[in-house]
N, C-alpha and C positions, 0 to 999 in steps of 0.2 A: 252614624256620624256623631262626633262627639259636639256637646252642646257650645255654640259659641258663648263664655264668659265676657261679658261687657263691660263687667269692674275693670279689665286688665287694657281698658282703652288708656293710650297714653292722650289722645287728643281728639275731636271730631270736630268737623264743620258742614254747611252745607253748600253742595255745589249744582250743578245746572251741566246735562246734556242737550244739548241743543241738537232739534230734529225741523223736518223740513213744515212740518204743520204744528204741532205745538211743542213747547221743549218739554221736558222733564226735570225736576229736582230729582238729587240724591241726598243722602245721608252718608256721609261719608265717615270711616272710623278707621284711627291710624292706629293699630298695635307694634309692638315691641318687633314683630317678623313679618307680619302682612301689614294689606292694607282693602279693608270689606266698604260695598256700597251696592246699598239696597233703595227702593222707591219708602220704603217703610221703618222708619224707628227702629233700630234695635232687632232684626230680622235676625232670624234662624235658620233663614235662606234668602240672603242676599246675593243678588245677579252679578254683581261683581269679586269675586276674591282672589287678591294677589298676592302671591310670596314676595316677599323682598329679600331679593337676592342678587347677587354679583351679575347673574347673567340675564338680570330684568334689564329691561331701559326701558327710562322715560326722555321722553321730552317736552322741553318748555318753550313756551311761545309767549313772546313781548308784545308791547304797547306802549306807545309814545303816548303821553299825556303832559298837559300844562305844567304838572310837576313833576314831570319827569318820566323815567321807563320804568312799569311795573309788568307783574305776569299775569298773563290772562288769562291762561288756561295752560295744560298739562296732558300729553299726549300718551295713556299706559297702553301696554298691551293686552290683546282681546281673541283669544284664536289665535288667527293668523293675519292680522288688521291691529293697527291702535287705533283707538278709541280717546276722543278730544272729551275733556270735560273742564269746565268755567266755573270761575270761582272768585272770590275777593282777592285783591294783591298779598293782604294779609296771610289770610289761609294759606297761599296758594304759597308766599314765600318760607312760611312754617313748616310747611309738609315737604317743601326743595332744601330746609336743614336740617331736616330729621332725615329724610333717607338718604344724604349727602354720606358715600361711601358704604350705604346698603347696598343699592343699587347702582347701576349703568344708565350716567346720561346721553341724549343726544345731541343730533346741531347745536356746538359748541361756539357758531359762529353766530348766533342769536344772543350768545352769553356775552364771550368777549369780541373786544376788537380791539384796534389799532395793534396787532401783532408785530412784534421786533426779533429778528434773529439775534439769538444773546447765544449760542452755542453749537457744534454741532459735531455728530460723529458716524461712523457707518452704520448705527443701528437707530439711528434717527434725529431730531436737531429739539434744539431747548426756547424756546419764546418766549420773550415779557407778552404780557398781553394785560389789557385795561376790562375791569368789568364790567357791563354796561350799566347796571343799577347801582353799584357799591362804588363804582370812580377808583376802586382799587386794583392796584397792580400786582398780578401774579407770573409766577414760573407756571411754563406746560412743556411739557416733555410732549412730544409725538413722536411714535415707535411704531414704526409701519409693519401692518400687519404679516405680507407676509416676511419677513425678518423674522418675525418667531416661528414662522411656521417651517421654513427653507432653512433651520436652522436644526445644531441638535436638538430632541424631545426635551435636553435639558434647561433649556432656553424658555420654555413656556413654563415649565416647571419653576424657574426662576422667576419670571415675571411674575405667577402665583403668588412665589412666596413674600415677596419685595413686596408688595400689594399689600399681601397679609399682616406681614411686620409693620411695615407703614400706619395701619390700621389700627393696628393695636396700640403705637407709641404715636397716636396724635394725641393724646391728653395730656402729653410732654410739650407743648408746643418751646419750653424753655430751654431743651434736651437736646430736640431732636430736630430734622426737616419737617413739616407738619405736609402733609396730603389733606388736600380737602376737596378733591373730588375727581371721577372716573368719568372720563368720556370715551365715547365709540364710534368714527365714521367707516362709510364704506371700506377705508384704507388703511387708516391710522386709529392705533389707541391711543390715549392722552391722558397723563396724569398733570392732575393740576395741584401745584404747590406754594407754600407761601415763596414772594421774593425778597431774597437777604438785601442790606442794602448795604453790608460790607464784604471784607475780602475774604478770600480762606488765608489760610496760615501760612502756605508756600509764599502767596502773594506781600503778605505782611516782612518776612527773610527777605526777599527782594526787595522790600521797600525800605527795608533799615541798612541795607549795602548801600544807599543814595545821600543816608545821614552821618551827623557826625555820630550817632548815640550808637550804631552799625552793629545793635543786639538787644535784644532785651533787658532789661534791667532786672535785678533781683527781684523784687516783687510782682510784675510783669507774668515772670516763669511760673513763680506761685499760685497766679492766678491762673493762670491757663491750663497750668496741671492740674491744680483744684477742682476747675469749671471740668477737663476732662474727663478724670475718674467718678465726678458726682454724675457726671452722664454716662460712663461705663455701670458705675455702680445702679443705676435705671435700670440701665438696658440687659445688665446680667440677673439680676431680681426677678427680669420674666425670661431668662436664659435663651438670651438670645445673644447670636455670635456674631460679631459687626464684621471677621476675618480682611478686612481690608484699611485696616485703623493707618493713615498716613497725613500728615500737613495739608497737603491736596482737597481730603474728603474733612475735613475740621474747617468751619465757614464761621465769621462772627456777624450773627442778625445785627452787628451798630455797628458802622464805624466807629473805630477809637475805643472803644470799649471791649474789654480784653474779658470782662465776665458775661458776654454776650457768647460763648463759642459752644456752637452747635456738632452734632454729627451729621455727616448729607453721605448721602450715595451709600445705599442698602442694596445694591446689587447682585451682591453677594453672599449680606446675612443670610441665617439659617436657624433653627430652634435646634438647641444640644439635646434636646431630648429625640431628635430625630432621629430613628435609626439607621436609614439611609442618608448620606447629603453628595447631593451634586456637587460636582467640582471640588473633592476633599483636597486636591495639592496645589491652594490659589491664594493670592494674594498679592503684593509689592516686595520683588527682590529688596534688598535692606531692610523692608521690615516683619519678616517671614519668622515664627515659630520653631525653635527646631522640630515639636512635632510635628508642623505640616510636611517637612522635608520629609521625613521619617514615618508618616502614617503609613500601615498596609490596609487596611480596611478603611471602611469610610465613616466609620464612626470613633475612632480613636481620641481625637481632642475635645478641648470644652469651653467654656469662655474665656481659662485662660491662657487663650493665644493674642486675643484681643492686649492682656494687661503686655505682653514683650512685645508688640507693637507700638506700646503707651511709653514704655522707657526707652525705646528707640526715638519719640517723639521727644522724653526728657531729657535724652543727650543731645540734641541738636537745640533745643532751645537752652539749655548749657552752655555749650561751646560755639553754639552754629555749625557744625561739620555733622556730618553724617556719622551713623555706628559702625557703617560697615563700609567702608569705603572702595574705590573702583574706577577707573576712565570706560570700562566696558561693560555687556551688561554680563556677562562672562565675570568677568571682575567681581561684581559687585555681588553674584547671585554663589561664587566659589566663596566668600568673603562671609556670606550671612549661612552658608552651611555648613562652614567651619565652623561659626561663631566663637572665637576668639574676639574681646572686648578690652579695650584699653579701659581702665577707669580711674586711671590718673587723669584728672580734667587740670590738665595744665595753663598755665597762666601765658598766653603768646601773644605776638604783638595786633592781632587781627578782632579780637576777644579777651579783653585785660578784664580779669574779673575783681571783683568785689565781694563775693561770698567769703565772710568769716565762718562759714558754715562748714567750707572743703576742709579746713584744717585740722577742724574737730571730728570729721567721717559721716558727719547726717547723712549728707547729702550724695555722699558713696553707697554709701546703706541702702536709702532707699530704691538709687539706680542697680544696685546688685540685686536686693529683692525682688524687682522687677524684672530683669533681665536673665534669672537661672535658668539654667537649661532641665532642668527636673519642673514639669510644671504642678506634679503633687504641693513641692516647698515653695514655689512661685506667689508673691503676696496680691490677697485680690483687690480689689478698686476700693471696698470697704473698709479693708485694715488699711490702707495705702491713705489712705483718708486721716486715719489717726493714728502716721507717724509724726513722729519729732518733725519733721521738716514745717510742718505747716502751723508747728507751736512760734509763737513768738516769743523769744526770749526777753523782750525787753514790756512784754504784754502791752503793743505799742502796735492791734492790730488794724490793720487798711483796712478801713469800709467796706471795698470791695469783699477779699477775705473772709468779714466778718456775715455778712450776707450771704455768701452761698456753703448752701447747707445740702446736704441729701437727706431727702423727704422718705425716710426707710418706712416710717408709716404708712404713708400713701402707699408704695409698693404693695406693703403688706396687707393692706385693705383689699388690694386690685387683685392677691393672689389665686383666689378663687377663681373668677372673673375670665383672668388670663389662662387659667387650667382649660376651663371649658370653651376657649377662643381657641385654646391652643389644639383641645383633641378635637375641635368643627373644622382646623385648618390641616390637621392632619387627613380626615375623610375626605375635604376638597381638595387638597393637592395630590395626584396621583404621582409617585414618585417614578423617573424614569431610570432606566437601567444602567447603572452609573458607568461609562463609557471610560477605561483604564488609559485613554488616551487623554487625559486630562492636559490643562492650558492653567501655565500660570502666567497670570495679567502682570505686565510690565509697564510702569506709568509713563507716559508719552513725554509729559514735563521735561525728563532727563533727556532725551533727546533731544526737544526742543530747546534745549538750556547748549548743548554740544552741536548743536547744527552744523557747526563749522567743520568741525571733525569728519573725517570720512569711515570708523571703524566701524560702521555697520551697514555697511553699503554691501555686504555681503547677504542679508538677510532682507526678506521681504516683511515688510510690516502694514498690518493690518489694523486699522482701527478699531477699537472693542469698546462700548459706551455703555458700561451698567445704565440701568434705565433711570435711576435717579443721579446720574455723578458727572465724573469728569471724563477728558479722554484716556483712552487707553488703547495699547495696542499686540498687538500677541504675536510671537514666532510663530511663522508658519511653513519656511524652508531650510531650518536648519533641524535636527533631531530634537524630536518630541523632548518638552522639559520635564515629564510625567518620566520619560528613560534618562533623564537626567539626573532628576532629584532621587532613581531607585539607587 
């Protein structure tokens, strides 16, 4: 047995098993992937050693005191038994942030309370919920267990990876949806997330139909393309493929504040270096890649399908109108695999613009760069970063603007880091046998938006809820979209 190294203790304290005639101390010592507790110092055989792993779980157990709720003890596993051990609030809340997202918690109803339905879909419903010690508000997703299991193999495989990704872009908290912790009952798994306290992007279009200003203003679009690709350009650094880039899944952590906008709903991501990927023909009709149309394998594309999803997002925050337009979803999904692109952004009476930028070609430029159907010559989030468009010609730059930045260092630090996250998540996820009946997810939104209409009252719709996002819903009685899009 190889000797335990002690220098590589990230933390220790001491805690207390409590027994019917006298208790015990332990010594307890928290490393980088376990977690050892022995009666003795620094043992070489300690009676405790645990892996910290996804499929550990602990639970914590509260205490109401004069100042408040702290944790009293920590329930790991032992055999086939957990095992209670007691400790200071201190330690005890240290050792519940360090393996926050190593491991699997429990009784999640010790954690939070006061639970509020804020969402819901067929594959499980979305909660604020209050935390008991912190008084802060978070999102919890609950995803009833068996839904992944009554479902395809690929579905668990999914849930893996969304986990995975999640895990890796929580040091983004500025970027991304942040996860900050896994819980487990008899029923449901629950991912718990930070909660935004503004709207996504679709919601923002809808809300500017209500004013006079009825679009974003030049600077506005600036930002929010900026804030987007400085978050593509993260999220392709560790190449990872967001394949579902739409208004919808784009959320701003502030109201009002247009450089707050985040990515939410990883549902779908996937690592391009994957050789296999689940669900290669997926996404949102209108804002589909022509290679997703056009994959035959499933490893064909790369991240940038993500960047024609992004200029799908920069023509509507342009004009306000869609790229690809449609009354049907027929319409819309004929429409985006023709892709034929107007890119006259003309000046109408719904959207009078003001860009002195259209007449000079920038801002053609860099919707054409974005939007090529070759995604070899396709410009990435990086270069799209340092076109013309986002020079100020009068060097008269917005605050905003001038503050956000892509941290390519930070990336490049993490590269390592992310390499060996990345071949640990390749061993953990076992990929499933890519099912040729592939589902591409159609956003529910448009629907809901046409309610009145009756042209899909032909088709059954199903609700489909990535486990971090919004709703969605998939054909299920009309010909497979997978013999569509061949």
């Amino acid at each position: 047995m190889d000797k335990i190294d002690y220098s590589q203790v990230r933390f220790s304290f001491i805690g207390t098993r409590k027994h019917l005639f006298k208790d015990k101390k332990y010594y307890v010592y928290v490393f980088d992937d376990s977690l050892l507790m022995g009666i003795i110092p620094n043992s070489q055989n300690p009676k405790y050693k645990i892996r910290l792993e996804i499929n550990i779980k602990f639970r914590w157990t509260l205490k109401k005191t004069k100042q408040g709720w702290i944790i009293e003890s920590f329930y790991f596993p032992y055999k086939k038994s957990a095992k209670p051990l007691f400790g200071s609030n201190d330690d005890l809340q240290r050792l519940k942030e360090f393996t926050n997202l190593k491991v699997t918690f429990e009784n999640m109803n010790s954690i939070y309370q006061q639970f509020q339905l804020i969402g819901q879909g067929s594959t499980g419903k979305v909660f604020s919920a209050v935390h008991t010690i912190e008084q802060k508000i978070y999102a919890i997703k609950s995803i009833p267990k068996k839904q992944l299991k009554s479902q395809l193999d690929q579905n668990q495989a999914a849930f893996k990876m969304e986990v995975s990704i999640l895990k890796l872009l929580a040091k983004y908290p500025d970027n991304f949806i942040t996860l900050k912790e896994i819980y487990e009952g008899e029923d449901m798994q629950c991912l718990v997330t930070a909660f935004l306290e503004g709207p996504n992007l679709i919601e923002e279009f809808e809300r500017l139909k209500t004013t006079n200003q009825n679009r974003f203003s030049s600077i506005e679009v600036k930002i929010i393309l900026k804030k987007l690709l400085i978050n593509l350009a993260t999220l392709h650094s560790h190449k990872i493929i967001h394949r579902d880039l739409k208004p919808e899944n784009l959320m701003f952590k502030v109201e009002g504040d247009n450089s707050s906008l985040i990515l939410v709903d990883f549902g779908l991501a996937t690592y391009e270096s994957f050789e296999m990927l689940f669900y290669p023909k997926c996404g949102t009709p209108g804002y589909v890649a022509p290679e997703i149309f056009n994959v035959k394998t499933a490893n064909q594309y790369s991240t940038k399908v993500d960047i024609f999803s992004c200029g799908c997002i920069f023509y509507k925050l342009l004009t306000g109108k869609n790229v690809f337009k449609g009354e049907t979803f027929d319409e819309v999904l004929k429409n985006n695999r023709k892709g034929q692109i107007d890119f006259n952004l003309r000046i109408d009476q719904d959207y009078i613009t003001e860009y002195s930028l259209v007449f000079s070609g920038i801002i053609q430029n860099l919707l054409q760069k974005m939007l090529l159907k070759n995604p070899i010559n396709r410009i990435s989030a990086f270069d799209a970063l340092n076109h013309p468009y986002f020079r100020d010609v009068d060097n008269n730059i917005h605050p905003s603007l001038r503050s956000l930045q892509f941290n390519e260092e930070m990336c490049e630090d993490e590269e390592v880091n992310n390499e060996k996250s990345e071949e640990e998540d390749k061993n953990n996820i076992q990929m499933p046998k890519i099912n040729r009946k592939c589902q591409l997810i159609w956003n529910l939104t448009f629907f809901q938006q046409n309610s009145q209409k009756t042209v899909f009252d032909s088709r059954q719709l199903i609700e489909y809820d990535p486990l971090s996002g919004s709703k969605y819903a998939k054909i299920t009685s009309c010909p497979l979209v997978s013999e569509v899009l061949e």
